[in-house]
N, C-alpha and C positions, 0 to 999 in steps of 0.2 A: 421287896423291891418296888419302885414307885411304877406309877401304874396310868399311863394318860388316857384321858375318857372325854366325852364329848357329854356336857351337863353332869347332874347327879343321874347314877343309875338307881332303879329298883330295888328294894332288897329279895323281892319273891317274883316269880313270874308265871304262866299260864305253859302246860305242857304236856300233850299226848302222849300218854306213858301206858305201854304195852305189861302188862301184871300177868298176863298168858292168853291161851290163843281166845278169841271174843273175847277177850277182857282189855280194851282199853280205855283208860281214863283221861279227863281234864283235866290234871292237876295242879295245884299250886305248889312250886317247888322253888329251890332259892336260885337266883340270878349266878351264876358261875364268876369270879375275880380271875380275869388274865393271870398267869405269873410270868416268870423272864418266857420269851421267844411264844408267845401264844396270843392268839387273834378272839376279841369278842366282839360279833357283830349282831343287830338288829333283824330278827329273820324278815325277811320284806315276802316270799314265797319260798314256799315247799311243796314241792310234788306229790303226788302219790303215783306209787308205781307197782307193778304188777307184783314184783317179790317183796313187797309190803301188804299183800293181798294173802301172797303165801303164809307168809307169818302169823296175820289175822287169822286165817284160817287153821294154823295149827301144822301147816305140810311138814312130814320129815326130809330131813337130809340123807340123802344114799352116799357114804364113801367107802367102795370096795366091800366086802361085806359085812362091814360095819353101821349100822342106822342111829344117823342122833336123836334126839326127840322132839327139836324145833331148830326154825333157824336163829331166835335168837335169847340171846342170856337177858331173861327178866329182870326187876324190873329197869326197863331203858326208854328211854323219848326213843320216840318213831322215825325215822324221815330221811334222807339220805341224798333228794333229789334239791338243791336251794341257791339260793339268791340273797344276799344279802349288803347291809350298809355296817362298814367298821364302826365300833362306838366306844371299841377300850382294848389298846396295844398292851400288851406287856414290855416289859423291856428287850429291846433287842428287837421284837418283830418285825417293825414298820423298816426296821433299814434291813432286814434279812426278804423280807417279800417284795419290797416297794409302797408298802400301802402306809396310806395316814387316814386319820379319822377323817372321818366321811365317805370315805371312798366305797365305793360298791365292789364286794369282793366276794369270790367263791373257792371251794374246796374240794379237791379230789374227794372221792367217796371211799376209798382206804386211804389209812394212816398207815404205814408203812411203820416195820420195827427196826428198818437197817439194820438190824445184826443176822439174819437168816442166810442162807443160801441162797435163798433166789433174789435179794436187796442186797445180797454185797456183791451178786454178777449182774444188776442191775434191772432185775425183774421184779421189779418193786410191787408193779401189780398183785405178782402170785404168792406174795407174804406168806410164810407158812401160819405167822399168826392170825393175820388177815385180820384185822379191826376194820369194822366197814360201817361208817354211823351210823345209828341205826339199832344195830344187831346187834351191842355189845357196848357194857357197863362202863370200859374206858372211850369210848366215842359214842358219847349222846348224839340224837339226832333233830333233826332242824323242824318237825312239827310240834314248834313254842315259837314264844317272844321273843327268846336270843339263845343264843348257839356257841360254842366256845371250841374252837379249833385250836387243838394240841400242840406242843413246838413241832412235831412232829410231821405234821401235816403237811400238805403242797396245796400253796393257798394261789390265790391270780387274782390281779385286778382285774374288774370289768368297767369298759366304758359308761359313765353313768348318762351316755346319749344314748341307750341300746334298752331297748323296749322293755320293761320287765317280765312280759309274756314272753319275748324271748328269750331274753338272761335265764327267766327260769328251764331254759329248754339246755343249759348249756353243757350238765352232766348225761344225760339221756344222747345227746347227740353225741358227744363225745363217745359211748359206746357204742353207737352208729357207725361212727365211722371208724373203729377199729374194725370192726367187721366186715366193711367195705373193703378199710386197707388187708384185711387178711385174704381176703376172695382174690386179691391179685387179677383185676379185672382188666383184659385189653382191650384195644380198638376192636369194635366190629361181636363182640362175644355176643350172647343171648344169655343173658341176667334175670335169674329168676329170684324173687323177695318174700318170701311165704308168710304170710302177717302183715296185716296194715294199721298194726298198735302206733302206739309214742314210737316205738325203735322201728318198726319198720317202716314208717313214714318215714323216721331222720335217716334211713338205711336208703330211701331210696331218694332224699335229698342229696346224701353224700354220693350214691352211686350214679346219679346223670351229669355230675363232675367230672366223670370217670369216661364219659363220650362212649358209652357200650353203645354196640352194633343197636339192640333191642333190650330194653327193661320191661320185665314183665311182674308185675304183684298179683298176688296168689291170697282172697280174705273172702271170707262167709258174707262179710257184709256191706253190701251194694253203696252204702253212703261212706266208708272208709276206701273205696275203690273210686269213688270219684274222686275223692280228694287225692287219691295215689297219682290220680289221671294229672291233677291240678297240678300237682308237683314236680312232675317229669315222667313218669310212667308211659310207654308206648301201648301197652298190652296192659289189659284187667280184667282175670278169670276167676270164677267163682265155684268153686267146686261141689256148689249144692245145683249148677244149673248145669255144666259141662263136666268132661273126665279130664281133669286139669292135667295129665300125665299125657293124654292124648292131641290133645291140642296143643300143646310143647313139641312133641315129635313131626305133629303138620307143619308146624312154623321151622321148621331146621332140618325136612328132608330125612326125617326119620331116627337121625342123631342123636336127639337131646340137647338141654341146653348148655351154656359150658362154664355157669356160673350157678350155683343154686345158695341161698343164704336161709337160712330156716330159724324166723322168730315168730312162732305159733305158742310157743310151748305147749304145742298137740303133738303126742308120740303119732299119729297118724301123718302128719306131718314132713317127720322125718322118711319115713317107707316111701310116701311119696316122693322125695325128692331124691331118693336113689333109683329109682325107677325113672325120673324125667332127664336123669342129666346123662351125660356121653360119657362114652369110655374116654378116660383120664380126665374128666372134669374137676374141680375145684367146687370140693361141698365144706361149708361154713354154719356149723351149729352153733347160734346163741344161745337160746332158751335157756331159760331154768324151766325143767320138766316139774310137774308133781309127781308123777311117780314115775319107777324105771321106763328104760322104753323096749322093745325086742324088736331085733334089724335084724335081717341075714346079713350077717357079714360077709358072707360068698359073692354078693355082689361087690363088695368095697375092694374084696382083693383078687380075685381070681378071674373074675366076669368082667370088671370093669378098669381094675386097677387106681381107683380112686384117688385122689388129693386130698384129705380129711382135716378141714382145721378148726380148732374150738376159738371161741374170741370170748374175749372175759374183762368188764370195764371198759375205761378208755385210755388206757397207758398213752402217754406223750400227745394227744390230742385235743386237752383244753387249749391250750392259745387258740391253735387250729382251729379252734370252732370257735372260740370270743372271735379274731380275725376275721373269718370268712362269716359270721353272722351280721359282726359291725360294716363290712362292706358289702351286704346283700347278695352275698356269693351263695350263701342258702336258704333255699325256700321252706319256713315254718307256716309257714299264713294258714288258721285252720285246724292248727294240732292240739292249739290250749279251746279246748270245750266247757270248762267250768270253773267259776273262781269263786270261794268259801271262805268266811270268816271261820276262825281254828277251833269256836265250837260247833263247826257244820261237818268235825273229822268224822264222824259215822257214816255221814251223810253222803261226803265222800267217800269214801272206804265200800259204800253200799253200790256206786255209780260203778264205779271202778270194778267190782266184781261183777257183776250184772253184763259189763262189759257192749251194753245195746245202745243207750243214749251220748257214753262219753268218751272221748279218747283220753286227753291229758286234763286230768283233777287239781285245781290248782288251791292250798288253803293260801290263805292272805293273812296270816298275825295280828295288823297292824288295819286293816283295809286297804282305804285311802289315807294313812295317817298323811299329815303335813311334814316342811322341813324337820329336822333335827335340829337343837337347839346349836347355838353357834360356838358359844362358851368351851372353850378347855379346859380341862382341870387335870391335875394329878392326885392319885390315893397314895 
């Protein structure tokens, strides 16, 4: 099926390829050929994100009691957080997405199988197959040159006016603000943010949208607390200098608070925030933990009566956040800390776990490449 592209493409290309846990490579691998309904575009930035650290490192999966032995099926390109510029439709895509070459376009971070239960009542999110770039041999992921989005996929234009330090913010925040929208936050509440990572900065971008009574962020470290401050944050506790659980209860008259969102992925974390929030509160776990966590549950039902909701991705919130970032409805300013050419991935992969000097890792494929060639062609 004919195949339009912008110039001749490559036949091999550069590509952070996971072989097992410390084991990844640079490698040269072959450029992907769109077929009908499939997007290839030019990686412009790729993230690194915390459950690309897990991976590095080897962390298992807990389901029920069951343990996998990694999160993802070898060997696969890395990356799952991206930004990028169209440069070869297959047939049928460009009128199924909106998009034409050139255009800056990005992709949900599961591929979706639509046949499951949870894609045909519309919980596309929760696939039971779950293909999520990255992690898995049918959905490569975006730390290389180009990247090839399945027909399968939920792709979106992005405005090519919109900063690429922020473009690349656009999956990360979109699971931001699931987690916001889960917490059900109203006028007046006292909002608490546990983590002042990538997610919890955009947690607490999306959540002073929200006009809460008092935002309060909960992190170890004093220069991710400013920046929390920078961004909308009323309150910034540090739990190596205060009893973060205690100073919640002075602020709200002994109560607690009536939002708590916990992206630490520190099981310490969680105790804590059962402990700070009020009877029938609204508690919101994101994290992917490394290993299990142990809660009394006596508090969740008996003592407190709790709200318990897990947030997972960002179902239905890409536009929402292309939108409200193209019209400066959200404050990123501050989150991208480091930008790498894609053989400096160790180098990231080192910052990023370290977790002291960087927030958001950013590789760059291409750098500052220049335009894209004008030419159209078909294969």
């Amino acid at each position: 099926m004919p195949v339009a592209t912008i110039g001749t493409l490559p036949k091999t290309m550069r590509a952070v390829r996971c072989h097992a846990p410390r084991d990844y490579r640079l490698d040269e691998v072959p450029v992907p050929l769109p077929s009908a309904g499939e997007v290839l575009i030019r990686v412009d930035a790729s993230g690194i994100c915390a459950s690309d650290i897990k991976c590095y490192l080897g962390a298992p999966l807990f389901w029920g009691d069951a343990q996998r032995t990694a999160y993802v099926q070898p060997p696969v390109t890395a990356g799952h957080e991206l930004i990028g510029t169209v440069v070869a439709l297959g047939e049928g895509a460009g009128e199924r997405y909106g998009l034409a070459l050139g255009d800056r376009a990005i992709s949900e971070q599961i591929v979706p199988c639509n046949a499951c239960r949870y894609c045909l009542t519309g919980k596309y999110w929760l696939c039971a197959v779950h293909d999520i770039y990255g992690f898995h041999t049918c959905t490569q992921g975006s730390m290389a040159d180009y990247m090839l989005f399945p027909a399968r996929a939920l792709n979106y234009k992005v405005p090519s006016d919109l900063s690429l330090s922020k473009a690349a913010l656009i999956e990360p925040l979109a699971c931001s603000m699931h987690a916001v929208e889960r917490a059900l936050i109203e006028f007046g509440d006292v909002v608490v943010i546990a983590g002042a990572g990538t997610l919890g900065l955009g947690m607490v971008s999306c959540a002073r949208l929200k006009n809460p009574g008092t935002l309060v962020v909960v992190d170890l470290n004093d220069k991710r607390l400013e920046l929390a401050r920078n961004l909308g944050a009323d309150v910034t506790l540090n739990p190596s200098q205060v009893d973060v659980v205690e100073a919640i209860r002075e602020m709200t008259e002994g109560y607690g608070c009536d939002v708590y969102i916990e992206a630490t992925g520190h099981p310490e974390a969680v105790n804590q925030g059962l402990h700070a929030i009020r009877k029938g509160g609204n508690f919101v776990e994101f994290s992917v933990m490394r290993e299990p966590t142990c809660s009394d549950w006596t508090i969740i039902g008996d003592t407190k009566e709790l709200n318990i909701y897990g947030a997972h991705l960002g179902p239905h919130c890409y536009p929402k956040v292309i939108d409200y970032l193209h019209r400066g409805l959200l404050k990123v300013d501050g989150i991208v800390t480091h930008q790498l050419p894609l053989e400096g991935f160790q180098e990231g992969i080192d910052l990023v776990a370290s977790g002291q000097e960087s927030i958001k890792v950013l590789l760059r494929p291409h750098g500052n490449a220049g335009d894209l060639p004008t030419e159209f062609g078909t294969l």
